[in-house]
Structure formats: C-alpha cells, structure tokens
C-alpha positions in Angstrom: 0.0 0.0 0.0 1.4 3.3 -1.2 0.8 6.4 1.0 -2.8 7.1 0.4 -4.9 4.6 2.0 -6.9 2.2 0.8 -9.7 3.7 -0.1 -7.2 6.3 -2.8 -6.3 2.4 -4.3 -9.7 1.4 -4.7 -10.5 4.7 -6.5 -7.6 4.1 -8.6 -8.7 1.2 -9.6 -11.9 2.1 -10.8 -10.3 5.1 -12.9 -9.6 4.6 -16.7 -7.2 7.2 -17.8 -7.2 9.5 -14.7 -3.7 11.4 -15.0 -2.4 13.2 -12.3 0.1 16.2 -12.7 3.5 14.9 -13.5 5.6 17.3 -12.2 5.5 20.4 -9.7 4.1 23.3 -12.0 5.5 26.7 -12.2 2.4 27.9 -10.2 3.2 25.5 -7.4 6.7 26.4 -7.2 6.2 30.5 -7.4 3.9 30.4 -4.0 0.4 29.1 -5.4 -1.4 25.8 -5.3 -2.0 23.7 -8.1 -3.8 20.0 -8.5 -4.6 18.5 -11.5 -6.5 15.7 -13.0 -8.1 13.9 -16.5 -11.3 11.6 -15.0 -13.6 9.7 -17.5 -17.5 10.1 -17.3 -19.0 8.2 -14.2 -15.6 7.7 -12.7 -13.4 8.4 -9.9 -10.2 9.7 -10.3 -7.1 12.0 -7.5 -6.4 15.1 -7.7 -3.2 15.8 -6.3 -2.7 19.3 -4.9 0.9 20.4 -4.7 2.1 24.1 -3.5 1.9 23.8 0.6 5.4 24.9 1.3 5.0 24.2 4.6 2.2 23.5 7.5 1.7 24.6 11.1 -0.6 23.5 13.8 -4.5 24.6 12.5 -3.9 25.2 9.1 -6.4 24.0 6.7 -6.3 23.1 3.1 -9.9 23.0 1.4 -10.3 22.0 -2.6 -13.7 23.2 -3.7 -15.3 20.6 -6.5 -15.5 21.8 -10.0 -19.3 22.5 -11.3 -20.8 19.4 -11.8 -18.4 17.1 -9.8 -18.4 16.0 -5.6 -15.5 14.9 -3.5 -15.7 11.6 -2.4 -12.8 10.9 -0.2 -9.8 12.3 1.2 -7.4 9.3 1.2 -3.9 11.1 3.1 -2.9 8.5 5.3 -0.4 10.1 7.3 -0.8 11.4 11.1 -1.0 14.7 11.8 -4.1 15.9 9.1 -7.7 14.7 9.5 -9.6 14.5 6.2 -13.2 15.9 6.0 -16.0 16.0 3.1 -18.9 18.8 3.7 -22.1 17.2 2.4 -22.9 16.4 -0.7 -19.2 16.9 -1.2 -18.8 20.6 -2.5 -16.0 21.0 -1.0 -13.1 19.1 1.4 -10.6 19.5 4.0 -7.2 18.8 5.4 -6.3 20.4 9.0 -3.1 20.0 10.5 -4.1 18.4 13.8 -0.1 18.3 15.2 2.2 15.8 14.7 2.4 17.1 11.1 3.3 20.7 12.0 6.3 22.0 10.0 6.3 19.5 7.2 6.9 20.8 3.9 6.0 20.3 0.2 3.9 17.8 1.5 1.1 16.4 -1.4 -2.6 16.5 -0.6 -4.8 13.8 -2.6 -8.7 14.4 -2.8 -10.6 11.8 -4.7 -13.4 13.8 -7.2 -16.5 11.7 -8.6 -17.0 12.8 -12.5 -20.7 12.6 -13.1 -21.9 9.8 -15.8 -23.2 12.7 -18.5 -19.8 14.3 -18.9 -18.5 15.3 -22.5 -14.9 13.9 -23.0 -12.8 16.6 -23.4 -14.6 19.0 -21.7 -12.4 21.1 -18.9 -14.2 21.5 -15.8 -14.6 24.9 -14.3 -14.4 26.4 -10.7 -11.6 24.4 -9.4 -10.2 26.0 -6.2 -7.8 25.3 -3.5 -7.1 27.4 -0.7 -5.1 26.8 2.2 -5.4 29.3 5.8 -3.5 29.0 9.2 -5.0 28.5 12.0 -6.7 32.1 12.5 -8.4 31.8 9.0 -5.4 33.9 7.3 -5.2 33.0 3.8 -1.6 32.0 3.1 -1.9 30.1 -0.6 -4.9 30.2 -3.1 -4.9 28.2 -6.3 -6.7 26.6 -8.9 -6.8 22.7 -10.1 -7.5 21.9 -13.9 -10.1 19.2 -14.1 -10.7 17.2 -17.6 -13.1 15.0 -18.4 -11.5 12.0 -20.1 -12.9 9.1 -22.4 -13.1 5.3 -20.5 -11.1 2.8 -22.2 -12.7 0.9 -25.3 -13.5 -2.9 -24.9 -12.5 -5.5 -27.1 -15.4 -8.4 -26.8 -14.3 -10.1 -30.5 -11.9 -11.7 -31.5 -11.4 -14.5 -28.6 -8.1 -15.1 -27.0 -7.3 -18.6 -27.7 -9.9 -19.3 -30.8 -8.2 -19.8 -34.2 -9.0 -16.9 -36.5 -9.2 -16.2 -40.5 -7.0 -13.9 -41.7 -9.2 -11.0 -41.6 -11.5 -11.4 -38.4 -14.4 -9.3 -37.4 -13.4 -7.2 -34.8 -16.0 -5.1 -32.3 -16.2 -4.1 -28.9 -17.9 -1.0 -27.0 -16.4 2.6 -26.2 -18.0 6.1 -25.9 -20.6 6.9 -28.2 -19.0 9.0 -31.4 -15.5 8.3 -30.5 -13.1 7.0 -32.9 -11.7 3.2 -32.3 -8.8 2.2 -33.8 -7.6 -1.6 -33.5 -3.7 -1.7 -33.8 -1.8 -5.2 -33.9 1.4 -6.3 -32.1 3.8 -4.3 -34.4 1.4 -0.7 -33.7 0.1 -1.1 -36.9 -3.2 0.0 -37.8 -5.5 -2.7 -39.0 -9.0 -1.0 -38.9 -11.4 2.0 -37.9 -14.5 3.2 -37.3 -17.1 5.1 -35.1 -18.8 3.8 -31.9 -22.2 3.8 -32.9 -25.3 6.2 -30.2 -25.2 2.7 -28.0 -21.5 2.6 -27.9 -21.1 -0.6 -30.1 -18.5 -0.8 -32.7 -17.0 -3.3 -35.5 -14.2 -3.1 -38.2 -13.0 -5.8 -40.1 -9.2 -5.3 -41.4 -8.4 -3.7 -44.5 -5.3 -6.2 -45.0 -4.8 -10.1 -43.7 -2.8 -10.4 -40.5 -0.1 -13.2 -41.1 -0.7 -16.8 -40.1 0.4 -17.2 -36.2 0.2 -15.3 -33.1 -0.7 -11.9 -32.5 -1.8 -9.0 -30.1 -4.8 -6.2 -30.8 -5.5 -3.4 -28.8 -7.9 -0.3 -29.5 -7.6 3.2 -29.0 -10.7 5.6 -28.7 -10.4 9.3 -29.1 -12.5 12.2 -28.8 -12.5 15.6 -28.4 -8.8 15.6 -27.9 -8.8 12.7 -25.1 -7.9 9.3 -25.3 -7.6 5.7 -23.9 -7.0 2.7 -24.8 -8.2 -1.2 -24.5 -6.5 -4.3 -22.6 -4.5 -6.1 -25.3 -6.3 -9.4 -26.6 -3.8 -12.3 -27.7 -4.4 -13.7 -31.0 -4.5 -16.8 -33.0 -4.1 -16.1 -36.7 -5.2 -19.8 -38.5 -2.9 -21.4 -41.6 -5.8 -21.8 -43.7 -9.3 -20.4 -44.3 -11.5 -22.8 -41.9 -10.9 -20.7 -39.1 -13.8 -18.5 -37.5 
C-alpha cells in the first residue's frame, strides 16, 4: 500500500485514464497551489494538490469541487491531518491536527467523482484550493485543472485462444461518437470506425494479418482525449477454416 490509504487504491482502480500532474508546475513552485486531473465520465479519479510549502498547527487546506463534480474521499494516510467532506461533497478538507506541523512540500490527494453525462474533453470549471493558518489567514490560493476524459474501449471479438481467418471481425464497445482504432502487435493500424449512439462498434481489417500469433488493442479518441483497451492475444489460423 502506497501512502494514500486504501480507499485512494480502490478509487484508482476504478479510474480509466485518470492522469495526475507529473511534475511540480511553475504555479506551485512560485507560492500558489496547483492540482490536476483527467477523470472519464461516471468515474473516480485524484487530484493531487501540490504548493503547501509548509504546515503549522490549525492550518487547513480546502479543494472546492468543480461545477458538476463531488468529492468523495480524502485518502492522506499520514498522522497529523484529518480529512473531512462537507455534504454532498462541494468542498473538502485537510487540517493539520499536530504531529504534522512543520512538514513541507507535502502532497494533498482528494478523490473527485466525474458525473456519468460528462462530455470527454470538456475542462471543468471552478476548481479552487485554498489553504489558511490556523486564524483563518489565507496564506496560498490556487486553482486545479479538471478534464473530463474518455473510459477505455473494450474488445469483446476476436477471442483469446480461438483460431481466427485472416481477416476477423473485430467489435467491442467505447463512448458513443468516439473514434476506435484496432492496432496489432507491431502498432500497426489494422481497422477503424465510429462507436455507434449505443456505444457498439465493429471493423474488419483492411489487410490479412499473417498466419500465427498476435496481439490487438484499440484506441478511442475524442475531443482531444484518449484511452486505450487491454491487449487481446491472438490466434491467426494457416488456412481459411478458421472462424
């Protein structure tokens, strides 16, 4: 178990594409707070906030929710800061409760529910961190960037393990409107389409795969976001009575 606690791992784990700021951003480093975040529709996904140079005895951190989102957790495992959601989950807290006072550049995870209706792509507004001492004195504001992402397509055909013509059917599900591509093991492109209002999608391939094993994997974009599939092993037949 990493530093969260378990409850930050179980959110992971339900995220598809949720990307968490790399690196400490010039905002952070120059005094202000900064958190940032890509979370697919109906998902949960952490939001890191960075920028707390250092924390006394009573000082509080809150992250108010974009528009549109809640705060579901606030995973820190670590003594010295008790985590609290305000109802319905506007808004969260850290406070420093002691033990913790005069750590610096410590990171501050909140985990934000995307609602199911979402547009991919779209960047969520009204983002804001603020952290106070312990008489209420503003000592850091900031702002955290908030994208909706896309959830990772699903291959459902071809079947691992079943012997397979040259130039299978291949379908699966992903966002509505987005566009799947199906690559093989050599990341070459071997068909394309559009996920249909329901989210289905099929291609067949424009050339035959060679006889023998192989790998295929799809990658669904929209509005700028991606993700991609779990990799599907493969079974290319020597003759044409495959399926």
């Amino acid at each position: 178990m990493n530093r969260y606690s378990r409850t930050a791992a179980v959110a992971g784990a339900l995220v598809a594409g949720a990307l968490v700021c790399p690196a400490t951003p010039a905002a952070a480093r120059d005094g202000g707070l900064w958190g940032a975040a890509t979370i697919a529709p109906g998902r949960e996904g952490i939001v890191e906030v960075m920028g707390v140079e250092e924390v006394s005895v009573g000082a509080v951190l809150t992250l108010t929710a974009p528009r549109g989102t809640r705060v579901t957790g606030t995973p820190l495992d670590s003594s010295g800061y008790r985590g609290s959601v305000a109802a319905g989950g506007r808004s969260a807290t850290y406070t420093v409760t002691g033990a913790a006072a005069g750590q610096k550049n410590r990171v501050f995870p909140f985990v934000l529910a995307v609602p199911a209706d979402a547009v991919p792509g779209t960047r969520l507004r009204d983002c804001s961190l603020r952290f106070t001492d312990a008489r209420g004195v503003p000592r850091a504001v900031g702002r955290c960037a908030v994208t909706v992402g896309l959830a990772g397509p699903v291959l459902t055909r071809p079947l691992s393990g079943v012997p397979l013509s040259a130039r299978p059917k291949i379908s699966g599900t992903a966002h509505p409107g987005a566009q799947v591509t199906v690559r093989d093991k050599d990341d070459q492109e071997a068909c394309s389409t559009t996920a249909a209002l329901d989210g289905t999608w099929a291609c067949t391939p424009g050339s035959a795969f060679p006889a023998g094993a192989n790998r295929l994997q799809a990658v669904a974009a929209l509005h700028g976001v991606s993700a991609i599939s779990e990799q599907v092993d493969i079974v290319v037949a020597r003759d044409d009575d495959a399926q």
